[in-house]
N, C-alpha and C positions, 0 to 999 in steps of 0.2 A: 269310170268317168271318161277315159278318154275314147271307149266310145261313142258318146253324142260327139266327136268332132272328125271323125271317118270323112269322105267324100268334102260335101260342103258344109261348110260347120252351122254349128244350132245352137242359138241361145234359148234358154228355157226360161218362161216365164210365167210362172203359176197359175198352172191349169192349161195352159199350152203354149206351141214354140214356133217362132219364129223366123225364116230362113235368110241368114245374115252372113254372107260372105266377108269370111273375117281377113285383117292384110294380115302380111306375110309375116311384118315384123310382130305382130300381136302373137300369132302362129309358133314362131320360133321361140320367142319367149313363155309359151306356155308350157312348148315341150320342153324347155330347158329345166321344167319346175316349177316355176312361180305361182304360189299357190295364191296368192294375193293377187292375182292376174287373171288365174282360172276362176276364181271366184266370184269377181268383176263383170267377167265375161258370161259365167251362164247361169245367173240370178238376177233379176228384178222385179220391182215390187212390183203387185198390182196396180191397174190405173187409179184404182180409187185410195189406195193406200199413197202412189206419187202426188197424186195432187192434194193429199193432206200434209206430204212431207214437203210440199214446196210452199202451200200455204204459211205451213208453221215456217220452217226458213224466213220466207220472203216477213212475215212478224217479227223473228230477232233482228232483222236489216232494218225493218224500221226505227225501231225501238233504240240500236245504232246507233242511226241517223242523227235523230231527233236529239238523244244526249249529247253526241259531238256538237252541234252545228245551231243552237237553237238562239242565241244573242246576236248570230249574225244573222238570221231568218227574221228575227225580231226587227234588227235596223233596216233589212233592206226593207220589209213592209210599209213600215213608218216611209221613210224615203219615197217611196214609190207613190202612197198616198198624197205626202207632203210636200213635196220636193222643196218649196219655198224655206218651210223652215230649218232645215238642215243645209248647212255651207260641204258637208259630205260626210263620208263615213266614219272617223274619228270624234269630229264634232257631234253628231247624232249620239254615240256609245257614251260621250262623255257630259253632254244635256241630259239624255235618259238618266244618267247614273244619279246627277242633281238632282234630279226633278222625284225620283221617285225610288232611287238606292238599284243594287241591283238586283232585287229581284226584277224592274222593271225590264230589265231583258230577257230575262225567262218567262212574263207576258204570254199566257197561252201553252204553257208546255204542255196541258193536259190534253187542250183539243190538238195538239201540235203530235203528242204522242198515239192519240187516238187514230187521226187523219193518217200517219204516217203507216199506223202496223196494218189499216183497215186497208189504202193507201198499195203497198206492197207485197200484204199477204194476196191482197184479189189480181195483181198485178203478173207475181211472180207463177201465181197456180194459173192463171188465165196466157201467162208466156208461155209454159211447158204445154198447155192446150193448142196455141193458135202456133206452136212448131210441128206439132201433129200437122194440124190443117195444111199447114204451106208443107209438108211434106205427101199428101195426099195428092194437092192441086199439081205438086208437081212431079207426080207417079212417083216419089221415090218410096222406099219400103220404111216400115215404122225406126227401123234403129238404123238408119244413114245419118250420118252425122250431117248437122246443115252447114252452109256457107256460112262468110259473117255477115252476109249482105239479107241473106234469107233472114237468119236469126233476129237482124234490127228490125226486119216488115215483122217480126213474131212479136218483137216491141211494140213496134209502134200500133199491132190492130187491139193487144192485149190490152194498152192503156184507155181503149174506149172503155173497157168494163170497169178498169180500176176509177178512171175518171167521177162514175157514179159512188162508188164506196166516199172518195175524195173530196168532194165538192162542198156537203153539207156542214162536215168538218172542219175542212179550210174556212168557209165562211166566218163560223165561230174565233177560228184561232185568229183571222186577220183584222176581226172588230175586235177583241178583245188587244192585240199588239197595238191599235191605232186608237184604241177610247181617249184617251188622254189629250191626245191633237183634238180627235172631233171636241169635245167638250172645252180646247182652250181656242181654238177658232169660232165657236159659237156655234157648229153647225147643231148639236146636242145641246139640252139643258142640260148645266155640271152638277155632278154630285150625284151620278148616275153609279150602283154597283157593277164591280166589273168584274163576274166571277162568270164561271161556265153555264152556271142555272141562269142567271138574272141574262144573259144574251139570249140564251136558248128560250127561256120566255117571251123575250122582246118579239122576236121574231114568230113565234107560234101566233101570238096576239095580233103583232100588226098583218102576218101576211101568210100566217096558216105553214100547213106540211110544205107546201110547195116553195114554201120561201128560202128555206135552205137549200134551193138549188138556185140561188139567181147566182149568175156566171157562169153555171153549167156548160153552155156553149163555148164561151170562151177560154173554158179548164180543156173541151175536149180539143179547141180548135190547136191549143197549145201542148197535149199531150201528144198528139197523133204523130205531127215532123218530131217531138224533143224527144222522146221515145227511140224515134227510127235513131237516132244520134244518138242517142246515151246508150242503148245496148250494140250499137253499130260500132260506136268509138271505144266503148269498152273490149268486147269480141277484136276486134281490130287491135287494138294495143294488148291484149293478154296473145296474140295468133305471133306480131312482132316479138316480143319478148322470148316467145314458147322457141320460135327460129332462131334466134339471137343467141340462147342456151342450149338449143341443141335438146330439148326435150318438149315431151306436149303439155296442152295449156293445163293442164288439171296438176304440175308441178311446178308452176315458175315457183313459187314462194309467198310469203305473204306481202313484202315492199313492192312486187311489180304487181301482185291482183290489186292492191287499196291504190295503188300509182292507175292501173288501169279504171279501176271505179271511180278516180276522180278526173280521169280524162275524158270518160265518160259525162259524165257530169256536167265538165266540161264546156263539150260539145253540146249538152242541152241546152244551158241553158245561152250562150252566145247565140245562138238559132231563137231561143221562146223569148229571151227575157221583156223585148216592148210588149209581147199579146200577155205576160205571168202580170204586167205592171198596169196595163186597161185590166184585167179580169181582179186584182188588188182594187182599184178605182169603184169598180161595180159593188164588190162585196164590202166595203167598209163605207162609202156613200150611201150607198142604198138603206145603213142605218138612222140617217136622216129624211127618210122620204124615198118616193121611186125613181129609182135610175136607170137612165138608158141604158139601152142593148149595146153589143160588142164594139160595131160599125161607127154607130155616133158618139159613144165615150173616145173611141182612138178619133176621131174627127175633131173634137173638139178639142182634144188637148193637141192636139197639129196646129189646130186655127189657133190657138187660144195662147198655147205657150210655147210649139215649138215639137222640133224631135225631144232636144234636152233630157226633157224629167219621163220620156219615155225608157232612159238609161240608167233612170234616178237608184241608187242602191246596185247597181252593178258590181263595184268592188268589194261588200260584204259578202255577196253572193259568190263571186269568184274565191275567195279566199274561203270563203265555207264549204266550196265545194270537194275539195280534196280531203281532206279530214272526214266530214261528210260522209260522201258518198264511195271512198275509200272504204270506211268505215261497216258502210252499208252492206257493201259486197263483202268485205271479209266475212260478217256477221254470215250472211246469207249461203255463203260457198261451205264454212266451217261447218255449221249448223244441219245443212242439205246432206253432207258429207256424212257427218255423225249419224243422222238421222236411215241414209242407205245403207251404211255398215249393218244398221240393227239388222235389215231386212235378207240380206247376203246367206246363204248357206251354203 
């Protein structure tokens, strides 16, 4: 074995190898032994085998997600929709809880889990692809590690494709969270079933396949910067951490990775949340008739009511997002992790 690492060293990689100049300290600790080092070092999966272990990963992150965080996902929608009837976030969880017990915060979990694995499995496989690409664009060689800065533009282009998995789903989960405003505000006739079929009909009927993408614009307008932010501020805070300890990112622990996936998070969603709360406006109004595009729903609610209730549901969201998307990541790193052991020889 030792050697493939004579001259300049080679990582091998099933069916052929690639010329990777390894650092020093990797170097020295291989000769010292470290079989769990050398192993690391010159096996990896196929490409088509990585992007099915990032798929499946980036699925247990969702799936995470969505268990941790889903009653606070519930009020901010409500919120965002409603703004008038909730005085904030306490009162919202504690109305729901009246009105309808609590399952009504759970509201959606189905499309809420659907959206989420569909969501991040096409997210996470489509990341590890468009790191390739921005390592191409920028002549580096396939196993250079990227910046964190690089990494977040691999976010932020990956989330155009996950956007479309996304969209359809969301739609469903955010009229199924909000049926109960629309039908006590009048805009629905009440006594409408509010289950995942009875939406998914409504929608086929009144506006065809295509209709499950109304907001699409405004999902991608808002994925594109939250993205660059959430794998920027993530990457960013596990790099801090990794210096801070004296070791690299693939060991801090698990309290700074979910610390980092919620600072991640974070940063998305202070960046998205007025375009997540129009694109919430579109898909849960549009259950009443057709509603405007991105431009004029955020115009009207400026003329109409104000920045205000473009913030509307912000503190659920912040407080959900550490647990969350903590959550997210651990699921996602552990799982990714398990999953290239298998492939290691």
């Amino acid at each position: 074995m030792d050697g493939l690492y004579r001259g300049s060293s080679t990582k091998r990689i099933i069916g052929y190898s690639l010329k990777c100049p390894l650092p020093d300290s990797q170097l020295s600790r291989r000769r010292r032994g470290s079989d769990a080092v050398l192993k690391t070092l010159t096996m990896a999966p196929h490409p088509v085998t990585q992007a099915i272990i990032d798929l499946s990963a980036g699925a247990c992150g969702g799936i995470a997600c969505v268990l941790s965080g889903q009653p606070f996902d519930t009020a901010k929608v409500k919120m965002q929709t409603f703004p008038s009837l909730y005085r904030g976030f306490v009162h919202c969880f504690v109305s729901v809880y009246k009105q309808v017990g609590l399952r009504g915060l759970y509201q959606g979990t189905t499309p809420a889990l659907i959206a989420n694995i569909a969501e991040n499995a096409v997210l996470f496989m489509s990341y590890g692809f468009c790191q390739n690409v921005v390592r191409f664009v920028s002549g580096l060689d396939r196993c250079t590690e990227l910046s964190d800065v690089q990494k977040a533009c691999s976010g932020s282009v990956a989330s155009i494709f996950s956007s479309l998995a996304l969209c359809p789903t969301e739609l469903v989960k955010c009229r199924l969270q909000a049926m109960h405003e629309m039908e006590a505000s009048g805009k629905i006739a009440s006594g409408q079933k509010s289950t995942v079929w009875s939406v998914v009909k409504n929608v086929l009927r009144t506006n065809g396949p295509l209709g499950f993408y109304q907001g699409l614009t405004t999902t991608i307008v808002r994925e594109i910067p939250g993205y660059f932010c959430f794998f920027g501020g993530y990457e960013l805070s596990r790099s801090m951490f990794a210096q801070h300890m004296g070791r690299d990112k693939e060991h801090i622990g698990v309290v700074p990775l979910m610390f980092s996936g919620g600072f991640g998070g974070a940063c998305l969603w202070l960046v998205v949340y007025p375009i997540d709360c129009v694109k919430s406006r579109i898909q849960v109004l549009s259950l009443a008739g057709k509603q405007e595009g991105f431009l004029k729903t955020l115009m009207g609610i400026l003329r109409n009511e104000g920045v205000g209730p473009l913030y509307s549901g912000l503190t659920p969201t912040m407080i959900r997002t550490f647990p969350a998307n903590g959550a997210l990541f651990l699921a996602y790193e552990v799982s990714r992790k398990i999953m290239m052991q298998q492939f290691e020889h």
